[in-house]
C-alpha positions in Angstrom: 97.9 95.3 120.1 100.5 98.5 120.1 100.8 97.6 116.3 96.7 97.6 116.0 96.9 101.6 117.9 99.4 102.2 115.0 97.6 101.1 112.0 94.4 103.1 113.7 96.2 105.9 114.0 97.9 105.9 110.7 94.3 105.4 109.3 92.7 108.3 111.0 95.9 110.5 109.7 95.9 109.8 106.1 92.1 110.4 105.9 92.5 113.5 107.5 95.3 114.2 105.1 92.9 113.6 102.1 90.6 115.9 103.5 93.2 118.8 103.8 94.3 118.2 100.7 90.9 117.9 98.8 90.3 121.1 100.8 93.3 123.1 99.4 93.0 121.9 96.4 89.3 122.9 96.2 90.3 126.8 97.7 92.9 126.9 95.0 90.3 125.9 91.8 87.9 128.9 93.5 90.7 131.6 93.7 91.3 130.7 90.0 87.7 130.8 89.0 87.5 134.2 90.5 90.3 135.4 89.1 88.9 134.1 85.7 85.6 136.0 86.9 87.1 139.3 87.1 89.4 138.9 84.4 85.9 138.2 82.0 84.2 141.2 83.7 87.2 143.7 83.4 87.2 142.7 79.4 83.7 143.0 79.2 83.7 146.8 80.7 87.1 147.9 78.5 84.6 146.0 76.2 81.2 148.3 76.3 83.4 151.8 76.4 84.7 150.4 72.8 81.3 149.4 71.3 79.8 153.2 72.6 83.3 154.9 71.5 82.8 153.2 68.1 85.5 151.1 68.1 84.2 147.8 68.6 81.3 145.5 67.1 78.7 145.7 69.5 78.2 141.7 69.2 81.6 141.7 70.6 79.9 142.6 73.6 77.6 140.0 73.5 80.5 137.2 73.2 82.2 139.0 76.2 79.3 138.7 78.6 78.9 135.0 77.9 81.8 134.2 79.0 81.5 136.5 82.0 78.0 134.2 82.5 80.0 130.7 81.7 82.8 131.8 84.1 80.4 133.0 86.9 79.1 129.3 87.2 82.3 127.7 87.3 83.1 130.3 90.3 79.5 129.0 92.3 80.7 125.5 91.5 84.1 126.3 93.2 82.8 128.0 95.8 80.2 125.1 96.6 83.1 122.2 96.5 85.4 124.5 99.0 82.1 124.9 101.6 82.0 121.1 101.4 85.6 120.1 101.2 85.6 122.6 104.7 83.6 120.5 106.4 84.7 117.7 105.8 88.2 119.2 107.2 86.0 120.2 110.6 84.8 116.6 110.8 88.5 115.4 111.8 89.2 118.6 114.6 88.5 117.7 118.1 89.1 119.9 121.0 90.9 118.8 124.1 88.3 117.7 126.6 86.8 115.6 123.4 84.3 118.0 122.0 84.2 118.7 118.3 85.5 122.1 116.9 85.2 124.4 114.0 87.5 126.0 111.9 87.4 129.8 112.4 85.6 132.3 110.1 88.6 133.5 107.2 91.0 130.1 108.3 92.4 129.0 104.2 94.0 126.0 103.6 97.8 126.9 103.5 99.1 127.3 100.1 102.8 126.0 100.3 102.2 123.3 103.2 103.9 120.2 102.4 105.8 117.6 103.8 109.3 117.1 103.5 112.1 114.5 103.3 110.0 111.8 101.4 111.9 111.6 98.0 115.4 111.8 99.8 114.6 108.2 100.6 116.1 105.7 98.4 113.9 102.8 97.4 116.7 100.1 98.3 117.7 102.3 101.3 118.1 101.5 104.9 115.8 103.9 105.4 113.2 102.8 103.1 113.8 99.1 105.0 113.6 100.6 108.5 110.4 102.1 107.6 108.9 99.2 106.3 109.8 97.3 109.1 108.2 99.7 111.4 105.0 99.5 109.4 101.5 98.0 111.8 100.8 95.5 109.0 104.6 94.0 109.1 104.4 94.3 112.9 101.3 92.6 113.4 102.4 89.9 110.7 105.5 89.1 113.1 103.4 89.1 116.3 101.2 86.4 114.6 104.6 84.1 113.5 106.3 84.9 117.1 103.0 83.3 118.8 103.0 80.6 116.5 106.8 80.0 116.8 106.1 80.0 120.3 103.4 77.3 120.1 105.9 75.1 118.2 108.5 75.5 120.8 105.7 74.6 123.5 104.2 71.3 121.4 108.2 70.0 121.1 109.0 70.4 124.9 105.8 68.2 125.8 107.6 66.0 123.6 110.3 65.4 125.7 110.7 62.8 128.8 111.3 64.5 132.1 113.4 63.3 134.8 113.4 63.5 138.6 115.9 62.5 141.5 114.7 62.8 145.3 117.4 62.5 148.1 116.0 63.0 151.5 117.3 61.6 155.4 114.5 59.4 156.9 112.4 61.2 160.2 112.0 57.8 162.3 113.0 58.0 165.9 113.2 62.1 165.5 111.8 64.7 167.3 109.1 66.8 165.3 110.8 69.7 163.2 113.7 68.0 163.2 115.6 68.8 159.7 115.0 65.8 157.7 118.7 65.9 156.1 120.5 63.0 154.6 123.4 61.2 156.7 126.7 61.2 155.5 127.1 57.5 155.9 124.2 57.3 153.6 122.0 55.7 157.2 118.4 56.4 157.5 118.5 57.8 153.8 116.2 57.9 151.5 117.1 58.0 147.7 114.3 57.6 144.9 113.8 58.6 141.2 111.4 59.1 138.7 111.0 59.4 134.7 108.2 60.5 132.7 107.4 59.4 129.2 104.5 61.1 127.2 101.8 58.1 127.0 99.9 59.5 124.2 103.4 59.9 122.4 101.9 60.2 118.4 98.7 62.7 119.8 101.7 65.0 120.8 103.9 64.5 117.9 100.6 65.5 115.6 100.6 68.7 117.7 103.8 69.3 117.4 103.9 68.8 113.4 100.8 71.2 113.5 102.2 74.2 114.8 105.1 73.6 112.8 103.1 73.7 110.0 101.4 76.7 111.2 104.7 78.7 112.4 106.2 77.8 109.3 102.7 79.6 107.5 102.7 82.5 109.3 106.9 83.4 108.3 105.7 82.9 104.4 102.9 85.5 105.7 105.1 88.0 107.1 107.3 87.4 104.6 104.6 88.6 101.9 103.4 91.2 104.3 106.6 92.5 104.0 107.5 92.7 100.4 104.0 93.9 99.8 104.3 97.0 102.4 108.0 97.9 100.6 106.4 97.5 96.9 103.6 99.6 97.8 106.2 102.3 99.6 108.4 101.9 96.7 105.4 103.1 94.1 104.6 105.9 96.4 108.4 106.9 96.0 108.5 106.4 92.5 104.9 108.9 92.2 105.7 111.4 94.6 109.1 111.9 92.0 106.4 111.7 89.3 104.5 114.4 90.7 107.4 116.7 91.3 108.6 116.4 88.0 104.7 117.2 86.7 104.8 120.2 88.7 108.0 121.9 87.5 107.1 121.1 83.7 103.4 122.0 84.2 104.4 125.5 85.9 106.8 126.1 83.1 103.8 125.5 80.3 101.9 127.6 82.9 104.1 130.6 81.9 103.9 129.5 78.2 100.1 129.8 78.1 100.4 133.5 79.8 102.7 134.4 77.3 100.4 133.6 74.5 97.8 135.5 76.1 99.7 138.3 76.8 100.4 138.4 73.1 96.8 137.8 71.6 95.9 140.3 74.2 98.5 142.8 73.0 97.0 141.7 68.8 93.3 142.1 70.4 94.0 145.7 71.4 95.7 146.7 68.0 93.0 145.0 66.4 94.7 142.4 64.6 92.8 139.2 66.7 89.6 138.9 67.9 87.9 138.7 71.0 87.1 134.6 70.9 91.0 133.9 69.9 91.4 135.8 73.3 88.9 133.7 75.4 90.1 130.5 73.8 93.7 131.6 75.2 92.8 132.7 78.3 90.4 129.4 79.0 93.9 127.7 78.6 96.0 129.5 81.5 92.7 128.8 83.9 92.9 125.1 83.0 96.6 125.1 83.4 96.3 126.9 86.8 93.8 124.0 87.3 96.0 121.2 86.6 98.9 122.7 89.2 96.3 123.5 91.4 95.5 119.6 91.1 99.1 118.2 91.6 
């Protein structure tokens, strides 16, 4: 049962872990589309004063609002998937005396939470083996073999003859409530035995062989409850160390793509690029702010 409260437990925690993170994640992909937003309106105004000044193609104009237009529905989108991935954040908060709550108005999903500590654990580890041990599946897979183990134990001692010896002094010629206590010439003593033999001897033994059977089922169970539970927390290790390693290389392209913008931006201005070369680059730092955003 405690292992039962456990599992529940650890159910209701990761799902409301998913829902934080889908909820970060989703207030990261807005901030970027409305920095994307603003970055597309800003060009688009430097944009107009160039075509009026002379020193632009007014169709340049034209190119620059569309992907002010293009941008501005990725932002709604955004903004739509971070009102939904809120509530579904407000679903798992509960107040004290048991009543639902709310987030506050302005509360953001904080940027740098995380939890430590996982990837210092070594996959063959003690501590990799101490958690799986603990885990409700492994716990509850014992419980069941313990039981049955106990069942076997139980069906072998009704196997077994049991023996009884009675010494006890005869009462005759005694007053009532006298202690009825043996003499020590062995006079007016009473001496008697008994032993007790299963009659339905093979109906036991079949019992017996049964929860042997059955006990010796339920260690291959926990046995394969086990090594699945430590696979399964070896692949997380092996992804979270996946995912770190995206992160650092992804952030590093991340300031590759800004590079390249910064630069077509700087040959936009002198006149040497044009204003689609620009978008093109641009597109690519969003996306790549997307993909960190998303690991």
């Amino acid at each position: 049962a405690d292992a039962d409260l456990d599992a529940a437990v650890a159910r209701v925690l990761l799902s409301a872990a998913r829902a934080w993170g889908a909820w970060a994640e989703a207030e990261r992909r807005a901030t970027i589309a409305t920095d994307g937003v603003a970055l597309a309106t800003f060009r688009l105004q430097a944009l107009r004063r160039r075509v009026i000044e002379g020193d632009a193609a007014p169709i340049d104009s034209v190119e620059a609002l569309a992907e002010v237009e293009r941008r501005e529905l990725l932002r709604l989108d955004a903004v739509a998937a971070v009102q939904s991935a809120r509530l579904a954040v407000e679903g798992w908060l509960w107040r004290a005396d048991g009543a639902p709550d709310r987030l506050a108005a302005g509360v953001t999903a904080a940027q740098e939470a995380r939890l430590s500590g996982e990837a210092n654990i070594a996959p063959s580890g003690d501590a990799l083996a101490f958690l799986v041990a603990r885990h409700p599946f492994v716990q509850q897979a014992t419980a069941r073999w313990r039981q049955a183990d106990a069942q076997r134990r139980l069906a072998a001692v009704s196997l077994l003859p049991s023996a009884s010896v009675e010494l006890s002094g005869l009462a005759a010629g005694r007053s009532f409530g006298d202690l009825n206590l043996p003499r020590a010439d062995g006079t007016d003593t009473k001496f008697g035995g008994a032993l007790r033999i299963p009659l339905f001897a093979r109906q036991q033994l079949g019992r017996l062989r049964a929860a042997e059977d059955r006990s010796r089922a339920l260690l291959f169970e926990r046995d394969r409850v086990k090594r699945e539970v430590e696979i399964d927390a070896e692949r997380a290790l092996i992804e979270l160390r996946v995912v770190d390693q995206q992160i650092a290389r992804q952030s590093a392209l991340l300031v590759m793509q800004e590079r390249l913008l910064e630069a077509e931006q700087q040959r936009f201005t002198a006149g040497e690029s044009s204003l689609l070369v620009v978008n093109l680059r641009e597109r690519a730092v969003l996306d790549e702010r997307l993909r960190v955003a998303a690991l």
